[in-house]
N, C-alpha and C positions, 0 to 999 in steps of 0.2 A: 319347400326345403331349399330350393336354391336361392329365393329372397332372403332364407335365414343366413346364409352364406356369404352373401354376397353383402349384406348388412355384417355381419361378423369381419368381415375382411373389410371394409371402408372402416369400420372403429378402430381395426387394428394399424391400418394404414394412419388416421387420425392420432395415435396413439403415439406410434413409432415416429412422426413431423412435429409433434408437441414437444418429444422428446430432446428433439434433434435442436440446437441452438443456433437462432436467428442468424442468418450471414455479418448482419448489420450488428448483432451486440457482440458477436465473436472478433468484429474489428475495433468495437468501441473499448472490448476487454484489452486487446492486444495498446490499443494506445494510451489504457490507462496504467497497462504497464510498463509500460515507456517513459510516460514521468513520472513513476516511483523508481525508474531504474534511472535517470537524470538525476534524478535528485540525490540516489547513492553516489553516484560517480560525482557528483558536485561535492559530496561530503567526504569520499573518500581522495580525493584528488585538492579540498581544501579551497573549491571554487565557488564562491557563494552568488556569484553574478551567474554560472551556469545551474543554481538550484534556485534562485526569482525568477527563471524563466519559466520556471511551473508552479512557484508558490504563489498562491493570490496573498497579495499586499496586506489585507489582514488576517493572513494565517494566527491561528491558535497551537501552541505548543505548549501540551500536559507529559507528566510522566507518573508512572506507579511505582515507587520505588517499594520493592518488599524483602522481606527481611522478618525471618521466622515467622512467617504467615499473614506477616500487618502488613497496609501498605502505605505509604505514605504519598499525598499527592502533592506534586510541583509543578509551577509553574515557569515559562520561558517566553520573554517578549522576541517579538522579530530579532531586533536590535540584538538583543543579546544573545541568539543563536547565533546568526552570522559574524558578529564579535567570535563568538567562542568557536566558529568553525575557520574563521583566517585568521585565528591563532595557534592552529593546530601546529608542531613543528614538521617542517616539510618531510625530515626523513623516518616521522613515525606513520606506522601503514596502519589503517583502518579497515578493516572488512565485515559489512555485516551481510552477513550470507540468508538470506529468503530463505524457508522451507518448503513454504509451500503459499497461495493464494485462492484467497475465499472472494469472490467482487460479486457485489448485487450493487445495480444499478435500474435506478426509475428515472426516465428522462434525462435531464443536466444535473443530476445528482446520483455520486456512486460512491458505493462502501468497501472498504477494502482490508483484509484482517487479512496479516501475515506473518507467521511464525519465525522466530528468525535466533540466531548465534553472531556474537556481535566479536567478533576478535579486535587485538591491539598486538602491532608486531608478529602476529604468525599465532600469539596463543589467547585462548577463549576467555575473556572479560567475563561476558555475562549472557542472558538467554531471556524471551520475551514473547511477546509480541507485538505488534504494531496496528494501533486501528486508523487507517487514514480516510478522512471524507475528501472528498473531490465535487470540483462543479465546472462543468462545459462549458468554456469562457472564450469566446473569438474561436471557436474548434479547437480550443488546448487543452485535457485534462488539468487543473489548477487545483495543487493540494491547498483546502482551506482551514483542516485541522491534523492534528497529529497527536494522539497519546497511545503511548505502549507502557508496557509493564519492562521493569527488570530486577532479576535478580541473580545472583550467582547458582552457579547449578550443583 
């Protein structure tokens, strides 16, 4: 009986450690949201030189646009995001506010789905999400892709 116990309490100790997340991916989460939080304030501040410091050089930028239920897919070269983000006019405010974050990550490669409310001047534009891959580049999270959804709510 006490080897049953004692075997019952090591699975459960096994269980409750399985549970628990790695020190090491709990810091690699934390800095992978550090540059998706770089890369808002780069977008939101209009600074395109402070969102290349996480985007790898050949970033991929999709959108879904939908609209009574279809979606429509678009494409965006580098070039032309960073155009259309230092064209922004300086005294319009951008905010897209995260909900919440989903990240799985295998090695130098991490997935990241984020719910999100995308304001212009103080009121709600539109609602989405956002799927970003990333890849572990010189120790930098580097977003390599980006497509989200939007639509008006």
């Amino acid at each position: 009986m006490k080897k049953f116990f004692a075997l019952l309490l090591f699975g459960m100790c096994l269980f409750v450690s399985a549970q628990e997340k790695n020190p090491n991916q709990k810091e690699q989460e934390n800095q992978i949201k550090q540059s998706i939080s770089v890369f808002f304030e780069g977008l939101q501040t209009g600074d395109t030189l402070k969102i290349q410091t996480i985007c790898h050089k050949d970033m991929k930028l999709q959108s879904i646009m939908e609209k009574n239920a279809v979606g429509k897919l678009t494409f965006e070269t580098n070039e032309e995001f960073y155009k259309s983000i230092s064209s922004i006019p300086k005294n319009m405010k951008l905010e897209e506010r995260l909900l919440s974050y989903n990240i799985q990550i295998d090695g130098t490669m991490a997935q990241v789905w984020t719910p999100y409310e995308f304001y212009i001047d103080g009121k709600l534009s539109h609602i989405g999400t956002n799927s970003f891959t990333l890849l572990l580049e010189n120790n930098i999270w580097k977003i390599v892709h980006i497509i989200d959804t939007r639509r008006k709510k």
